[in-house]
C-alpha positions, 0 to 999 in steps of 0.5 A, spaced: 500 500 500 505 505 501 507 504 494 500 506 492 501 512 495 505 514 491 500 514 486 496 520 489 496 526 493 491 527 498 489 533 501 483 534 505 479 541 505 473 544 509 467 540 508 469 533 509 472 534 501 479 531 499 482 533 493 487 527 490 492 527 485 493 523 481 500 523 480 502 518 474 504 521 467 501 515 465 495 511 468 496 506 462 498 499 467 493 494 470 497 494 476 497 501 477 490 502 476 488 497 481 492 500 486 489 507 485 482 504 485 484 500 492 486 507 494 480 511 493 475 504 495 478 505 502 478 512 502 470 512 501 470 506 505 472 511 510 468 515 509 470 520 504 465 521 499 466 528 496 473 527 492 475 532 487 480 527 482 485 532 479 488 530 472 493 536 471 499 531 471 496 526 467 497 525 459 495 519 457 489 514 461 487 507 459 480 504 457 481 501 463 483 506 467 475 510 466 472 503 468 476 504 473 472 511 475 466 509 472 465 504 478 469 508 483 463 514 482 457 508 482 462 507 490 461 514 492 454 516 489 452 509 493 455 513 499 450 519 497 457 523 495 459 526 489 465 525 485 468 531 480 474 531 475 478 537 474 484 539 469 483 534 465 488 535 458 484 536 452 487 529 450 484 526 455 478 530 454 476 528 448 476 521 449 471 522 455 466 526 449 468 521 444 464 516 450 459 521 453 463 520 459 462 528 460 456 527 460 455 523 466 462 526 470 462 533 474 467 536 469 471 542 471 477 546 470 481 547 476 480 545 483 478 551 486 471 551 481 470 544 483 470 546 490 465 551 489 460 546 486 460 543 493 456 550 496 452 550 489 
C-alpha cells in the first residue's frame, strides 16, 4: 500500500472534501490502476465521499483506467457523495466526449471551481 501512495496526493479541505492527485504521467498499467482504485475504495470506505480527482499531471489514461472511475463514482454516489474531475488535458478530454463520459462526470477546470460546486 505505501507504494500506492505514491500514486496520489491527498489533501483534505473544509467540508469533509479531499482533493487527490493523481500523480502518474501515465495511468496506462493494470497494476497501477488497481492500486489507485484500492486507494480511493478505502478512502470512501472511510468515509470520504466528496473527492475532487485532479488530472493536471496526467497525459495519457487507459480504457481501463475510466472503468476504473466509472465504478469508483457508482462507490461514492452509493455513499450519497459526489465525485468531480478537474484539469483534465484536452487529450484526455476528448476521449471522455468521444464516450459521453462528460456527460455523466462533474467536469471542471481547476480545483478551486470544483470546490465551489460543493456550496452550489
Amino acid at each position: 500500500m505505501d507504494e500506492s501512495k505514491s500514486l496520489l496526493s491527498v489533501e483534505r479541505m473544509k467540508d469533509d472534501i479531499v482533493v487527490v492527485r493523481l500523480l502518474p504521467r501515465q495511468i496506462l498499467d493494470e497494476l497501477q490502476i488497481s492500486e489507485i482504485s484500492q486507494s480511493l475504495k478505502d478512502m470512501v470506505d472511510s468515509g470520504s465521499t466528496k473527492i475532487i480527482l485532479d488530472f493536471s499531471t496526467v497525459d495519457h489514461f487507459s480504457s481501463s483506467a475510466l472503468g476504473m472511475l466509472i465504478i469508483l463514482k457508482k462507490q461514492i454516489e452509493g455513499e450519497k457523495g459526489s465525485l468531480k474531475l478537474c484539469y483534465i488535458r484536452s487529450q484526455i478530454l476528448k476521449v471522455f466526449k468521444i464516450t459521453r463520459l462528460d456527460e455523466i462526470f462533474s467536469i471542471y477546470k481547476t480545483v478551486p471551481e470544483a470546490l465551489t460546486s460543493f456550496s452550489e
